[in-house]
C-alpha positions as CSV (number, residue, x, y, z in Angstrom):
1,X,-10.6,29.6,32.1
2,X,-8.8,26.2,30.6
3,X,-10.1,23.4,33.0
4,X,-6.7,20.5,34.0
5,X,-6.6,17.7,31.4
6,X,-8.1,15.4,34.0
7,X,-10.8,17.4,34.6
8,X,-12.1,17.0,30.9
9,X,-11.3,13.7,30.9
10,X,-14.2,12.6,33.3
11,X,-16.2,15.9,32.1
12,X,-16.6,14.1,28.4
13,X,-17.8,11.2,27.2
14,X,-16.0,10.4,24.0
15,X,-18.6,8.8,21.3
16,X,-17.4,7.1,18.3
17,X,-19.6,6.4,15.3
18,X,-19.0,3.4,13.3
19,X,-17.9,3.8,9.8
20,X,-18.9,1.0,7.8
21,X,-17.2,2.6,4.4
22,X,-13.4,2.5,6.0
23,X,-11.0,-0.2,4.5
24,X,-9.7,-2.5,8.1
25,X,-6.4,-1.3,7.5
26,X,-7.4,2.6,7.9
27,X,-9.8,1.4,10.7
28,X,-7.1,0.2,12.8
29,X,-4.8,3.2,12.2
30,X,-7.3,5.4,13.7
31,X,-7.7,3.8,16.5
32,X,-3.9,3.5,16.7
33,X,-3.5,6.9,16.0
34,X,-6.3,8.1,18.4
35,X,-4.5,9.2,21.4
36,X,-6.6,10.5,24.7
37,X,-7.3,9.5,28.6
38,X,-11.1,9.9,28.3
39,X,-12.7,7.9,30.7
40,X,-16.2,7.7,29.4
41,X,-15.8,6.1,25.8
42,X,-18.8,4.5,23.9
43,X,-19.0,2.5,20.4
44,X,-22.1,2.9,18.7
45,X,-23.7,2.8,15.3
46,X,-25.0,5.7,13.3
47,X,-28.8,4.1,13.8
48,X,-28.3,3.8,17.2
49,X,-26.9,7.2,18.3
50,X,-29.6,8.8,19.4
51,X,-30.6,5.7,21.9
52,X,-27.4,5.8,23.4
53,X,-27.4,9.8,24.2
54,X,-30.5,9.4,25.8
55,X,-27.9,7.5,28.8
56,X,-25.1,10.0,28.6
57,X,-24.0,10.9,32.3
58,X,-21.2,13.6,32.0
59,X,-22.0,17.1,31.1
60,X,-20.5,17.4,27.5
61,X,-19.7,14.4,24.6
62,X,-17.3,14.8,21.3
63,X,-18.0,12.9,18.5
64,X,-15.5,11.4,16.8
65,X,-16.1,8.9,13.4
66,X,-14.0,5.8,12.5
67,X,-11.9,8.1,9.6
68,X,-11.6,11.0,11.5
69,X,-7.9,11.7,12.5
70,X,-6.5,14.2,14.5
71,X,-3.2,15.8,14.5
72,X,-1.7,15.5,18.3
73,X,-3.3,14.6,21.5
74,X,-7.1,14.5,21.6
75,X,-7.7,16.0,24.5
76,X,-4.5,18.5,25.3
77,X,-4.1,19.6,21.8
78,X,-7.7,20.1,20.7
79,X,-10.3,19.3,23.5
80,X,-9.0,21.4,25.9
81,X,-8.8,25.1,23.9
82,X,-12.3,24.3,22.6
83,X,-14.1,23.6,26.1
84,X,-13.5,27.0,26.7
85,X,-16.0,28.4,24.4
86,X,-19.1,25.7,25.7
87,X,-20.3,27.8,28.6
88,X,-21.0,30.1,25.2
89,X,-21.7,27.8,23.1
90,X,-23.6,24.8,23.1
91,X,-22.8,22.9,20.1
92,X,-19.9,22.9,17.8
93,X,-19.2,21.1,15.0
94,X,-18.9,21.0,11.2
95,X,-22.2,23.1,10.2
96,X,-24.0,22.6,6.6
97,X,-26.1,24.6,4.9
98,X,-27.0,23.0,1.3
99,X,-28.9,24.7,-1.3
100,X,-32.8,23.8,-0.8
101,X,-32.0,22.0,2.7
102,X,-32.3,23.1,5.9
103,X,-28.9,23.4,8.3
104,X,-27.3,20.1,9.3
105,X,-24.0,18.7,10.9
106,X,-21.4,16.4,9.6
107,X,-21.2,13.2,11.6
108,X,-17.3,13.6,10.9
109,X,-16.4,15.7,14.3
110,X,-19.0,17.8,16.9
111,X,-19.0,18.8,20.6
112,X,-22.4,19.2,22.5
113,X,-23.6,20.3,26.2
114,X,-25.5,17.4,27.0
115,X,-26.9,19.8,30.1
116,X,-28.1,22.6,27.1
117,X,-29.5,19.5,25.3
118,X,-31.3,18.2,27.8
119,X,-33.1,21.6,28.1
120,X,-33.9,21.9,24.9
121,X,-36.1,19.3,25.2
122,X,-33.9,16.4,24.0
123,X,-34.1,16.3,20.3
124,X,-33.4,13.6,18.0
125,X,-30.4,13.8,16.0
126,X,-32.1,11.6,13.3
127,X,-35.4,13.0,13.4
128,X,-36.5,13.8,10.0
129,X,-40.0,15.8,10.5
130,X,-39.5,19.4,8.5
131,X,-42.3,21.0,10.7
132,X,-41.4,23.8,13.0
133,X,-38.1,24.2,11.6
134,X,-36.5,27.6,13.0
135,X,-35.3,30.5,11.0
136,X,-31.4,30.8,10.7
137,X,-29.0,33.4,10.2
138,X,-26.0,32.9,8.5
139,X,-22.2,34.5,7.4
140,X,-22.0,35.5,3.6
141,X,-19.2,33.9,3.4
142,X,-17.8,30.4,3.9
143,X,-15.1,28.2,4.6
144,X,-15.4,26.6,1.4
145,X,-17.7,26.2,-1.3
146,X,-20.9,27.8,-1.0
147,X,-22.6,25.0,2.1
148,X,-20.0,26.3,4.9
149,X,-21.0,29.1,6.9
150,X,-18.3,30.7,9.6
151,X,-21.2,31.4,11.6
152,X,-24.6,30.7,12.5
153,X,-27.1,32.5,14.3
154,X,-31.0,32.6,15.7
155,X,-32.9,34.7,12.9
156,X,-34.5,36.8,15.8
157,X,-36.8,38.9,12.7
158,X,-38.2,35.5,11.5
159,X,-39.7,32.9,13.5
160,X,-40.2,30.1,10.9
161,X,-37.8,28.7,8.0
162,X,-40.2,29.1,5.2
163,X,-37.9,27.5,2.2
164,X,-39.0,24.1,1.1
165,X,-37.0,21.2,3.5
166,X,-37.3,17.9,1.1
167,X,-35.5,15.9,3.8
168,X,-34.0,16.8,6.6
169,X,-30.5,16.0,7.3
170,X,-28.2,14.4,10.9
171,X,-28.6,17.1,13.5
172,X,-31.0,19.6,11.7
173,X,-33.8,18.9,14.2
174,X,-30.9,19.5,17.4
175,X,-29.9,23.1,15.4
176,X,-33.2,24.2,14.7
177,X,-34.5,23.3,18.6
178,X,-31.3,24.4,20.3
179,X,-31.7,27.7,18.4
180,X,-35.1,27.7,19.8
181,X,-34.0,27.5,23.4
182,X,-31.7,30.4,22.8
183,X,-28.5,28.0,23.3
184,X,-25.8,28.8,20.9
185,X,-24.0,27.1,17.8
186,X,-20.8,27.6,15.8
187,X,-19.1,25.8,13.3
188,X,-15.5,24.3,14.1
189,X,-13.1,28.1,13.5
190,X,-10.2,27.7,10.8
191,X,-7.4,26.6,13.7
192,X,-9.6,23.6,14.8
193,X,-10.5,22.5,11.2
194,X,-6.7,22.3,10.4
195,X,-6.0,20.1,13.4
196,X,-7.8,17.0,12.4
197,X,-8.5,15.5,9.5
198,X,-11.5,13.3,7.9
199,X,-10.9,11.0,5.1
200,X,-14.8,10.3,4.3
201,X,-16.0,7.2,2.7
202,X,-15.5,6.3,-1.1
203,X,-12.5,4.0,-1.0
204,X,-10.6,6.3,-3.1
205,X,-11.0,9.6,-1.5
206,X,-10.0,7.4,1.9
207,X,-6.8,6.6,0.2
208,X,-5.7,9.8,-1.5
209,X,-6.7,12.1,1.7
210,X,-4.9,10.1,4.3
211,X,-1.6,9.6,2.2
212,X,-1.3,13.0,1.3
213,X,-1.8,13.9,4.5
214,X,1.0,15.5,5.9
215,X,1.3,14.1,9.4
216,X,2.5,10.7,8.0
217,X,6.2,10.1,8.3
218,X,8.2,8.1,6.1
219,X,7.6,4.9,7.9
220,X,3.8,5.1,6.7
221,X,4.7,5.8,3.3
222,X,6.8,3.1,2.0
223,X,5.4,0.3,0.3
224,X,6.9,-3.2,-1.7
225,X,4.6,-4.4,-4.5
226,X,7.0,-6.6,-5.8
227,X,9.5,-8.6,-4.6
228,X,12.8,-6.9,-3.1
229,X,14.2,-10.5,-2.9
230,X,16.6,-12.3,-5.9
231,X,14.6,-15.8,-5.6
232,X,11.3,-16.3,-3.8
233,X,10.9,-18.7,-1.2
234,X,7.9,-20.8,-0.3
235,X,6.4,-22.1,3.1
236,X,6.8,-26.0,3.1
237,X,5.2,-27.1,6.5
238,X,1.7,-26.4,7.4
239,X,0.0,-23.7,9.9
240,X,-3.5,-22.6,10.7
241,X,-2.2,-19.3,10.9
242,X,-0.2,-17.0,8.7
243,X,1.7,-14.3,10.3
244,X,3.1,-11.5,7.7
245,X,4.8,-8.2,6.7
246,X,2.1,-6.8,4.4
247,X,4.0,-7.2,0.7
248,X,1.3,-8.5,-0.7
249,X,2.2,-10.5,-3.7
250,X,5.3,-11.6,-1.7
251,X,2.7,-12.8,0.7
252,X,0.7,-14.7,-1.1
253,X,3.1,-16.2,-3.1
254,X,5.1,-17.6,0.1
255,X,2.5,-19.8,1.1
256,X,1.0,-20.8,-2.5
257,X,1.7,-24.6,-1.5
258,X,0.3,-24.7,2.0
259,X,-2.5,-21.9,1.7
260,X,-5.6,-24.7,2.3
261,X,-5.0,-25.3,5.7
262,X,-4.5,-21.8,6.5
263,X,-7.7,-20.1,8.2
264,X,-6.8,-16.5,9.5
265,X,-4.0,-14.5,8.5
266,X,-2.6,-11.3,10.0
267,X,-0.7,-8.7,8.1
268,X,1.8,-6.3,10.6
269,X,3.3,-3.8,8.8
270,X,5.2,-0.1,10.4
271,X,3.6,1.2,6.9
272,X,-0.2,2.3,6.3
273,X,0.5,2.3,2.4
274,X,1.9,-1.1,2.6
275,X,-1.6,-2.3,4.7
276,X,-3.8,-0.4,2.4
277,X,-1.9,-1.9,-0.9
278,X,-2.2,-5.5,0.3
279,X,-5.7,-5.4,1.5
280,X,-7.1,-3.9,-2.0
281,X,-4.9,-6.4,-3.9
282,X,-6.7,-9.4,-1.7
283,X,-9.7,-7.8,-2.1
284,X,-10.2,-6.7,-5.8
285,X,-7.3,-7.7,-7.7
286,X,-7.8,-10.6,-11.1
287,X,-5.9,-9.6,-13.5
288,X,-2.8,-7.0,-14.9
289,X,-0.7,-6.7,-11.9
290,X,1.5,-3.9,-13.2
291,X,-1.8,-1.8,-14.2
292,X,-3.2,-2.4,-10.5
293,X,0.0,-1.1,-9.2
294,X,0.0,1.7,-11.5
295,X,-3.9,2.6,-10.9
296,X,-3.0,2.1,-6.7
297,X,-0.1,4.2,-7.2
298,X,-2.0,7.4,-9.4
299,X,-3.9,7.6,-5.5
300,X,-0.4,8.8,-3.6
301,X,1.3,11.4,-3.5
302,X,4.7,11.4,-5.6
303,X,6.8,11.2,-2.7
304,X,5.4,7.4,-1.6
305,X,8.2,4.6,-2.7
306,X,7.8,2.1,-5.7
307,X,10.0,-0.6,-7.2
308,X,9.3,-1.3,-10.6
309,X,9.5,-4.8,-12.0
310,X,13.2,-5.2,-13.3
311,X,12.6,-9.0,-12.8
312,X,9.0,-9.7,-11.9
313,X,9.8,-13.6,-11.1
314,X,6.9,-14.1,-9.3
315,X,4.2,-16.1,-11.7
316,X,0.8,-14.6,-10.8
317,X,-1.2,-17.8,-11.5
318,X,0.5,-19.8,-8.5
319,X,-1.3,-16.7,-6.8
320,X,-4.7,-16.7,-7.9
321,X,-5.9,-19.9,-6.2
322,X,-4.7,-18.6,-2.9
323,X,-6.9,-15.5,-3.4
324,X,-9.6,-18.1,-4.6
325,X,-9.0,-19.7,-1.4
326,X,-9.3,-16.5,0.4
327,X,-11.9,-14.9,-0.6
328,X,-14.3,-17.8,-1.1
329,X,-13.7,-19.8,2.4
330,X,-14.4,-17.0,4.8
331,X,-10.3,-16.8,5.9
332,X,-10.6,-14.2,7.9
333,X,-7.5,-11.6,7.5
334,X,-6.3,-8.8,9.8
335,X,-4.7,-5.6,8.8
336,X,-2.7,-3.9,11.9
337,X,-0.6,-1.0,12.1
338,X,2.5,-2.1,14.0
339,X,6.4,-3.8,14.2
340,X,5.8,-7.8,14.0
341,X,8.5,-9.0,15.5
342,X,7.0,-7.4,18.9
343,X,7.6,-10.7,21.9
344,X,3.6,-10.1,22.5
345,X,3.0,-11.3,19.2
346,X,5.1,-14.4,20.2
347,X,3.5,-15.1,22.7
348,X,0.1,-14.6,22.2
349,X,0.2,-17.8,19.3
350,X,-1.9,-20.5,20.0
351,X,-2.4,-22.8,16.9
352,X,-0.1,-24.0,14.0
353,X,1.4,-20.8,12.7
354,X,3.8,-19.6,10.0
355,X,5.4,-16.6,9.7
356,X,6.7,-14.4,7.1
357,X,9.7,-11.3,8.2
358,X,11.4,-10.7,4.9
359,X,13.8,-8.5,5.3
360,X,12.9,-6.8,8.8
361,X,16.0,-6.6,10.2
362,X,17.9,-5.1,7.8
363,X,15.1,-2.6,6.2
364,X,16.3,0.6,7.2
365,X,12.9,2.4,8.0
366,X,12.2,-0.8,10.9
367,X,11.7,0.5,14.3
368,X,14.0,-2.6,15.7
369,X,17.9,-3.0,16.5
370,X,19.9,-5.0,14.1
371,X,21.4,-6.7,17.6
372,X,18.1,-8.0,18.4
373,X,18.1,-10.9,15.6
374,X,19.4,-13.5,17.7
375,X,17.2,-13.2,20.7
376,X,14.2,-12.9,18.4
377,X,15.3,-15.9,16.8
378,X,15.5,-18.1,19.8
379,X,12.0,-17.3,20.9
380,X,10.3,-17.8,17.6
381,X,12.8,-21.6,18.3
382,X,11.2,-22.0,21.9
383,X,7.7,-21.4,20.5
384,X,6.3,-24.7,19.7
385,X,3.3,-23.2,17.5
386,X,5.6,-22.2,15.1
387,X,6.0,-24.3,12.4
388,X,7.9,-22.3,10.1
389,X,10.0,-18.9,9.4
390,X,10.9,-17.4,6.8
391,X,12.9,-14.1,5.9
């Protein structure tokens, strides 16, 4: 029987595990983009997992990693029609089986019965001993490859795994003593595998697997490497602060005469591409601007937007000592998913600041009201932090 939504909600606790591979940008989209009333919700790192489940209080956990993004609501749209199968079974998840290693499960996605767990003694999920493993049964076929069974059992004509376990892998221990206990395990069936999606952790694969993905609209896809401006303008006044649309050569180059006194800056952009573009071109970028956009540009799909350089009137060497500057005074910069001209943003502005809109109220893919200039205007006017706009 499907339990109410708010029933779940105080039923789970929602764990997410750090990812320390994710670019900021993609971080703060998925946790934009992570949409659930939980009540329980704990932030922990991969080392320290099995320390906090030792002071889990509700009957069930999900485990979610920084990467791992799902389709609609957490809980309505994927929670919910799972929960139904946990009196059955008592962990589910994304189950390996590798060639020469015993079963293990991706730290991607997985549900447990912390009640089930309990009684099976409480094993570690990062316990590496290879003694005692159980003996598994296991589908002939797979999802994909040759390491992804569609099912898993108890081998109830062998006791013992007897092949060779070199090292044992992130949950192995928690199959092989569930099992034990006679408490039951699947892997995550077709439907709930095609309502998420995991981006894993080499910086490319991040890249090409969340912009192909195909619940991006075309807000997230658009992105400006070069200028869409006749004549660049520069920042003349100083900030602490920089406040920007993430066009990041655009960026830089605005505040090549003032970037020394700057110590944070914040990039706000409606578009993931535009985020991801402007953090690898502060991060990485020395040389050959039109192969860096070419190489970042062989990682999207075809449909994502790019301008190429009619007039490229931006001289790269006024923007190399403002990466300099960057990257060797611990500036610390911000990449956030979101509308900048939001009033909270406003508001919230404490120190010396500049800011950097472009073309925001005339760009066609903006989320804000043409109408809505002038009363933005004035409150950037009444803000006395604000030492400079430009558009």
């Amino acid at each position: 029987m499907t339990k109410p939504t708010n029933i779940l909600n105080k039923q789970y606790t929602l764990v997410i595990l750090k990812n320390n591979t994710i670019l900021d940008s993609i971080k703060d989209f998925f946790y934009q983009d992570l949409f659930h009333e939980i009540e329980n919700v704990v932030y922990t790192s991969m080392k320290e997992f099995d320390r906090v489940l030792d002071k889990v209080n509700t009957s069930h956990i999900i485990v979610i990693q920084e990467g791992c993004f799902f389709y609609d609501h957490l809980t309505v749209n994927f929670l919910k029609d799972i929960d139904s199968s946990l009196e059955e079974y008592s962990l589910i998840g994304h189950i390996l089986n590798r060639k020469g290693s015993y079963y293990n499960i991706h730290e991607q996605c997985f549900i447990l019965n912390i009640n089930h767990w309990r009684q099976a003694g409480m094993p570690k999920f990062y316990d590496n001993s290879v003694d005692n493993l159980i003996s598994v049964k296991r589908s002939d076929d797979n999802f994909h490859d040759d390491y992804t069974p569609k099912w898993i059992s108890k081998d109830t004509e062998n006791t013992e795994h007897t092949e060779k376990v070199i090292k044992l892998k992130f949950g192995g221990k928690v199959i092989s003593e569930m099992l034990k206990h006679n408490f039951k395990i699947r892997p995550f069936a077709e439907h709930e595998r095609n309502s998420k999606k995991f981006i894993y952790y080499e910086q490319q694969e991040q890249i090409e697997n969340l912009l192909a993905w195909d619940k991006l609209n075309a807000n997230h896809k658009h992105y400006f490497p070069y200028t869409t401006k006749p004549q660049s303008i520069e920042f003349t006044n100083n900030g602490e602060h920089y406040i920007s649309v993430a066009n990041g050569l655009e960026s830089l180059f605005r505040i090549n005469k003032v970037y020394k006194g700057i110590k944070k800056i914040t990039f706000y952009d409606i578009s993931i591409t535009a985020l991801i573009f402007t953090e690898i071109f502060i991060n990485k970028f020395y040389d050959h601007y039109v192969q860096f956009v070419d190489d970042f540009q062989t990682l999207l799909p075809s449909k994502h937007h790019k301008i190429k350089p009619t007039d490229h009137n931006i001289t790269l060497n006024k923007i190399k000592p403002v990466l300099e500057h960057i990257r060797n005074n611990n500036i610390t910069v911000e990449y956030l998913v979101g509308d900048i001209t939001r009033n909270n943003i406003i508001k919230n502005i404490n120190k010396p600041t500049l800011i950097s809109l472009t073309n925001v109220f005339t760009y066609q893919k903006n989320l804000i009201r043409k109408e809505e200039r002038e009363s933005y205007i004035q409150e950037l006017n009444n803000q006395p932090n604000i030492k400079e706009v430009l558009f």
